[in-house]
C-alpha positions as CSV (number, residue, x, y, z in Angstrom):
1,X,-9.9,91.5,-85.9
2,X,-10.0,94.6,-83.7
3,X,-12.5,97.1,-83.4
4,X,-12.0,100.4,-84.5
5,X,-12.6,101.3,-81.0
6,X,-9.6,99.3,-80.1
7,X,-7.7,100.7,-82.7
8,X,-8.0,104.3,-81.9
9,X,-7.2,103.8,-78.0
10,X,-10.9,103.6,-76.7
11,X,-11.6,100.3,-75.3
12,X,-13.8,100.7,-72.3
13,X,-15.1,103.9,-73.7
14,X,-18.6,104.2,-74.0
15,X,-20.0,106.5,-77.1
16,X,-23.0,108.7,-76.1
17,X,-26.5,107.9,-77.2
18,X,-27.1,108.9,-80.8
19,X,-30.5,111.4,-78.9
20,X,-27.3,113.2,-76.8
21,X,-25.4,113.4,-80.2
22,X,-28.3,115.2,-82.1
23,X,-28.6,118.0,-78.2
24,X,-24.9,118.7,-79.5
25,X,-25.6,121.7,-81.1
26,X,-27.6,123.2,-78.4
27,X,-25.3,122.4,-75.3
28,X,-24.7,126.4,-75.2
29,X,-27.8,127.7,-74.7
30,X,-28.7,124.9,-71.7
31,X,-25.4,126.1,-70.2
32,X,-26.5,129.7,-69.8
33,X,-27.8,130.7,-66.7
34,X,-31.0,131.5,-65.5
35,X,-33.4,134.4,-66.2
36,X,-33.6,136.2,-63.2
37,X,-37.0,136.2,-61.7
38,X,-39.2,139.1,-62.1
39,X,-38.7,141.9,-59.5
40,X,-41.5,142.8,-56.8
41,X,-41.9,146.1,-56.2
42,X,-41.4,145.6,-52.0
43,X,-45.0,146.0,-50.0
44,X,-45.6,149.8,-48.4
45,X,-44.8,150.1,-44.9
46,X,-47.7,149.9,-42.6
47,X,-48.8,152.0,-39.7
48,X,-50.8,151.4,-37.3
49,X,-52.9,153.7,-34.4
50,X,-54.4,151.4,-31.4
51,X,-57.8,152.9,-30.0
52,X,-59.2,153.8,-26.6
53,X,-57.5,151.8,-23.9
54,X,-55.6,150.1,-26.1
55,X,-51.7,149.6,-26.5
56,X,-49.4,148.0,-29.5
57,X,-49.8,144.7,-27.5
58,X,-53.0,144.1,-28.7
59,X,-52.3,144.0,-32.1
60,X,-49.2,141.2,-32.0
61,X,-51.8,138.6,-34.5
62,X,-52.3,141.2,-37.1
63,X,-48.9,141.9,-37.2
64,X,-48.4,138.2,-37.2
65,X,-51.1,138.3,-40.2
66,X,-49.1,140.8,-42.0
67,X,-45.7,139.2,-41.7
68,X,-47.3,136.2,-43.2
69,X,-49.1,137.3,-46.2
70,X,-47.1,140.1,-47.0
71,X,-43.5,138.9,-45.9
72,X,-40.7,142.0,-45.5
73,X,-43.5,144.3,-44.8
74,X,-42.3,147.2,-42.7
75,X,-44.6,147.5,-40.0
76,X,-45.3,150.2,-36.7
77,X,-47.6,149.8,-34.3
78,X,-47.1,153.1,-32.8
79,X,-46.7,152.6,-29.0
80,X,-48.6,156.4,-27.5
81,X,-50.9,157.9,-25.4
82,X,-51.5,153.8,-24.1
83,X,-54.2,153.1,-21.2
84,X,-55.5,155.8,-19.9
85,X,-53.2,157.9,-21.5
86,X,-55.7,157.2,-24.4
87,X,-58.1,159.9,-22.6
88,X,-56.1,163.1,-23.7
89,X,-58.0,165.7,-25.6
90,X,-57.8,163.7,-29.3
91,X,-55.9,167.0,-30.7
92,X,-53.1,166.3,-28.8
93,X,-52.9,163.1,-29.4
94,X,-53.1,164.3,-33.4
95,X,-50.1,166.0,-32.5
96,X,-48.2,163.1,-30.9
97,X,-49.3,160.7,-33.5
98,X,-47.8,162.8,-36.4
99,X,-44.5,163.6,-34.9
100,X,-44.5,159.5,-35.1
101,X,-46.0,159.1,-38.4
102,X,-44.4,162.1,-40.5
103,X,-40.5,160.3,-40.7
104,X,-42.0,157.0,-41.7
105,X,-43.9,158.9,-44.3
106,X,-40.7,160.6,-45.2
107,X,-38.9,157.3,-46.1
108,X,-41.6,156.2,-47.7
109,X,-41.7,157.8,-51.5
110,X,-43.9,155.2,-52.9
111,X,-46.2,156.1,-50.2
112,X,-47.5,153.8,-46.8
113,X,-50.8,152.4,-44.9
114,X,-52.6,153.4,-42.2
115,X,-54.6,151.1,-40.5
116,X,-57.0,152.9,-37.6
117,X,-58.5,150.9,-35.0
118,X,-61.8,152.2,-32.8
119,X,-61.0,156.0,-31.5
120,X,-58.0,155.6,-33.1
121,X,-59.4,155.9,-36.9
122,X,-60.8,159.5,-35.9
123,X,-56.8,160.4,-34.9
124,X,-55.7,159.0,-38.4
125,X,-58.6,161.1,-40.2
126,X,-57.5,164.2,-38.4
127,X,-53.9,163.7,-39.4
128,X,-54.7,163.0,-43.0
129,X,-56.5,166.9,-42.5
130,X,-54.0,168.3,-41.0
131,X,-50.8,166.8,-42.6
132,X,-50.1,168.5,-45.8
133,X,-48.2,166.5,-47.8
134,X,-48.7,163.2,-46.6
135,X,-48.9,160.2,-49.2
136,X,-51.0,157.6,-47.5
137,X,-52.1,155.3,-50.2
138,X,-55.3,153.3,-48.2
139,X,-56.6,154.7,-45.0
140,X,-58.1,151.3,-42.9
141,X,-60.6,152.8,-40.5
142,X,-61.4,149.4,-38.0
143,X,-64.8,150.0,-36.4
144,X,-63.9,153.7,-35.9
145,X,-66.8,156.1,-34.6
146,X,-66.3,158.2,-37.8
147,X,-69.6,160.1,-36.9
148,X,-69.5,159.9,-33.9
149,X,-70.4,157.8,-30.4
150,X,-73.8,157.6,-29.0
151,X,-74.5,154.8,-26.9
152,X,-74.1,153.3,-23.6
153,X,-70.8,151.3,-23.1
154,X,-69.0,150.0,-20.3
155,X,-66.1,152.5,-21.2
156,X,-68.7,155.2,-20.4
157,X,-69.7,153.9,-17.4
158,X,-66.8,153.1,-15.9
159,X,-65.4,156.9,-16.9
160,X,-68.8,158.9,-15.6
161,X,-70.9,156.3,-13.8
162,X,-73.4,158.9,-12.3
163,X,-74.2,159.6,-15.9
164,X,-76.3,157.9,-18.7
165,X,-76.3,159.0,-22.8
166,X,-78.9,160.8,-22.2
167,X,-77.8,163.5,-20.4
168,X,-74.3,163.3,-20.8
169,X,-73.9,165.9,-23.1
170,X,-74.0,167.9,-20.2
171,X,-70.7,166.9,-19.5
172,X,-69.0,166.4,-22.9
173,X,-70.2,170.2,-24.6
174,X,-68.4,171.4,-21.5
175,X,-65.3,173.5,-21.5
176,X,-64.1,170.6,-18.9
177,X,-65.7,167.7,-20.7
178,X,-63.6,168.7,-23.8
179,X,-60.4,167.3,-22.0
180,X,-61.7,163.8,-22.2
181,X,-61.1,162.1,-25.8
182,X,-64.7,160.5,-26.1
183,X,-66.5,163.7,-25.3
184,X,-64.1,164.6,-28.5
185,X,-66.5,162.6,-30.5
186,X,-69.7,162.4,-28.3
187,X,-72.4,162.9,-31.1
188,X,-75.9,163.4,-29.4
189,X,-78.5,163.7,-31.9
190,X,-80.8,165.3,-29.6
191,X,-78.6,168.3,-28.9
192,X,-77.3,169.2,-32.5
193,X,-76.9,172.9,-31.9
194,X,-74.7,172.6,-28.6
195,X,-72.8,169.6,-30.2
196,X,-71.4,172.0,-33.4
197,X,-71.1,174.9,-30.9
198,X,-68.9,172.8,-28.3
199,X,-67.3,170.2,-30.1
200,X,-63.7,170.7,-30.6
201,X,-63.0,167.8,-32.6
202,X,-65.4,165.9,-34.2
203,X,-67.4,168.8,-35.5
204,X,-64.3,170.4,-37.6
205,X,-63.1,167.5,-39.3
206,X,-66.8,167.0,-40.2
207,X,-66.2,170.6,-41.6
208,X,-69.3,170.9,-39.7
209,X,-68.5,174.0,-38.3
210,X,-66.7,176.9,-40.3
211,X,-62.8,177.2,-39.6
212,X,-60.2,179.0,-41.5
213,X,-58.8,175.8,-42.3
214,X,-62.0,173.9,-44.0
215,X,-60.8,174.4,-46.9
216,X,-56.5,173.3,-46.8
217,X,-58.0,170.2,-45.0
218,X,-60.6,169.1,-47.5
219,X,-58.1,169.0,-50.0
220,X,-55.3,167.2,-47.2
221,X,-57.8,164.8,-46.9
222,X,-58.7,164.4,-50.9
223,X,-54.3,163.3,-51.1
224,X,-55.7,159.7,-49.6
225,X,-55.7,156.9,-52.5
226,X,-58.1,154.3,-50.9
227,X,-60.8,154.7,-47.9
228,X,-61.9,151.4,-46.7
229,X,-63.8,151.5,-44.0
230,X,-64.7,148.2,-41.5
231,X,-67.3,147.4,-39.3
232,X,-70.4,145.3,-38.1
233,X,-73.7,145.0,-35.8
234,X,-72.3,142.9,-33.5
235,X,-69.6,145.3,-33.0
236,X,-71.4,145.9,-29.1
237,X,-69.5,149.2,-28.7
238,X,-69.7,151.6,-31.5
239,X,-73.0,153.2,-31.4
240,X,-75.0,153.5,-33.7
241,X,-72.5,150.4,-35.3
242,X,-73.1,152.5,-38.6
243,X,-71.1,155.2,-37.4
244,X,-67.9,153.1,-38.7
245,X,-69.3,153.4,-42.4
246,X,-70.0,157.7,-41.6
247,X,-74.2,157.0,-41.3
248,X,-75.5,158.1,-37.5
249,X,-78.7,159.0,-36.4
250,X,-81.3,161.8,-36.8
251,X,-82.9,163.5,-34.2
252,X,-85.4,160.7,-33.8
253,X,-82.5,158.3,-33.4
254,X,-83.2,156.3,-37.4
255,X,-80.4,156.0,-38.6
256,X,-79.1,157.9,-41.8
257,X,-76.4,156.4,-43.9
258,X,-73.5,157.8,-45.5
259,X,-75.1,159.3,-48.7
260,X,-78.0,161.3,-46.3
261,X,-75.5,162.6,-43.9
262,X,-75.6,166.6,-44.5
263,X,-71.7,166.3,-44.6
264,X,-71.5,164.3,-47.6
265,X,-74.5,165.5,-49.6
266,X,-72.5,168.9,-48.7
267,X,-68.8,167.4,-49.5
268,X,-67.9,169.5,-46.4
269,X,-64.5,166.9,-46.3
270,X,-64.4,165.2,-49.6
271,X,-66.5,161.9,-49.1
272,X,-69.0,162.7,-51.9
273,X,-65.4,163.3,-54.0
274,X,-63.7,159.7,-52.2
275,X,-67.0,157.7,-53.4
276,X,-67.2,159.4,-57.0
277,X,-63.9,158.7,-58.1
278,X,-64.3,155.2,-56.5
279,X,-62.1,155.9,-53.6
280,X,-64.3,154.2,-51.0
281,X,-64.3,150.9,-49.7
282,X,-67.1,149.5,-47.4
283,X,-66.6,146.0,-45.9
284,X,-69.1,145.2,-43.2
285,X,-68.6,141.9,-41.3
286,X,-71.1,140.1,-38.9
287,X,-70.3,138.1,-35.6
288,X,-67.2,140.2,-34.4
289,X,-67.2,142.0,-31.3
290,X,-65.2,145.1,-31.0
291,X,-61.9,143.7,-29.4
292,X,-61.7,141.1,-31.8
293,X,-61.2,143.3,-35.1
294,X,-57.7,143.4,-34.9
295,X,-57.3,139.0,-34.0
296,X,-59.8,138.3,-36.4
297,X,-57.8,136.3,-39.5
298,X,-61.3,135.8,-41.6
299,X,-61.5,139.4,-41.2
300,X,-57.9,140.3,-42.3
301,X,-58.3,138.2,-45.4
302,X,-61.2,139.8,-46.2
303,X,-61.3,143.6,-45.4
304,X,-57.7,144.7,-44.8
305,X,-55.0,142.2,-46.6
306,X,-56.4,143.4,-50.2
307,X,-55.6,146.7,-49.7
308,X,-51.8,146.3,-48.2
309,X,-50.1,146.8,-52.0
């Protein structure tokens, strides 16, 4: 006798599983195509301002670190005032630095990062005064002299070698000395008086000396969503090595920190404001020198790949 499986034509046939039989019903819904995945809002682009000496060269690993945590990240490493060129009077170089910075800004609505290596930082912190509708969301100062340098490097040496910290401020509170970017920021406790008469830098972004713009640049500064400032005692270069977290010394060379420096008990630029609303990050890091904050991948992890939304 022949099967029914003969009989209707399907010899050779084989019938599913009865488990198949029972996924019948849902065969539509498996056929539907994936959810799309959850969109990213893409990372902020990414500036960055080399220091004394320096050029965009020098940062090719944290641009490599960047590319690799944070993939499609627009970055600039801003290639002006390199070598030597990095010893024009710091105002200009505010000047040249914005003219860079201010389309990148401008194509940036949801806002960009700054990350400000050695002299460098004190550039960015003059543009965020001076810029009025910037919309930098974290400011990365990289062991940046924020109060100032006082301290014998080889940098010093090499650019006036008859002259010792001491008495340089001879030099720097010059009319002449003015034209050299590190007597922009020469800070000699010893000579506090001709320091806030002569300098034409450091001294008004401190708001440490009255100017008719004190006040538009207080708030400038106050637009800044995150301040995150890097540095460490092995540094070998910024002196006192404090100055990159805004303490210096007194006139008997202790050194004050942040919170007993006259211009934050005094808000004269909007720290006390930064730290109160929680705007302040402070990430010291021991055993790097001061070339090596920008190649330092421990580092990046750490102090500046948190912060690069």
């Amino acid at each position: 006798m022949k099967s029914c499986g003969s009989m209707l034509g399907l010899r050779g046939l084989r019938l599913p599983p009865a488990g198949i039989l029972l996924l019948l019903p849902f065969l539509p819904l498996l056929l539907l195509p994936a959810a799309p995945a959850p969109h990213r809002a893409p990372y902020k682009p990414v500036i960055v301002v080399h220091g004394l000496f320096d050029s965009s060269y020098s940062f090719r690993h944290l641009l490599e670190y960047i590319n690799e945590t944070h993939p499609g990240t627009v970055v600039t490493v801003l290639d002006l005032f390199d070598g030597r060129e990095s010893l024009r009077p710091l105002w200009e170089q505010v000047q040249g630095f914005g003219e860079a910075v201010a389309p990148i800004m401008a194509k940036a609505p949801q806002g960009v990062h700054l990350i400000c290596y050695s002299q460098g930082g004190l550039v960015c912190r003059a543009l965020l005064s001076v810029m009025d509708e910037h919309n930098v969301d974290s400011f990365i100062s990289l062991s940046s002299p924020q109060m100032g340098q006082y301290g014998d490097t080889d940098y010093l040496k090499w650019l006036f070698p008859t002259s010792m910290r001491s008495n340089l401020y001879r030099i720097c509170y010059s009319p002449w000395g003015q034209e050299f970017s590190i007597c922009n920021y020469w800070h000699d406790p010893h000579h506090d008086d001709l320091y806030l008469n002569a300098s034409s830098f450091l001294a008004l972004i401190n708001g440490e000396r009255d100017h008719p713009n004190a006040t538009a640049w207080r708030k400038n500064f106050l637009r800044v969503g995150r301040l995150v400032l890097i540095g460490g005692p092995d540094d070998g270069v910024i002196t006192p090595w404090q100055s990159s977290f805004f303490g210096f010394y007194d006139a008997n060379e202790t050194v004050l920190e942040m919170e007993e420096q006259p211009v934050y008990l005094r808000d004269s630029f909007g720290l006390k404001t930064l730290l109160a609303r929680g705007a302040i990050v402070r990430c010291p890091m021991a055993g790097i020198s001061h070339t090596a904050w920008h190649s330092n991948r421990t580092l990046y992890e750490t102090c500046i790949e948190p912060w690069l939304s």
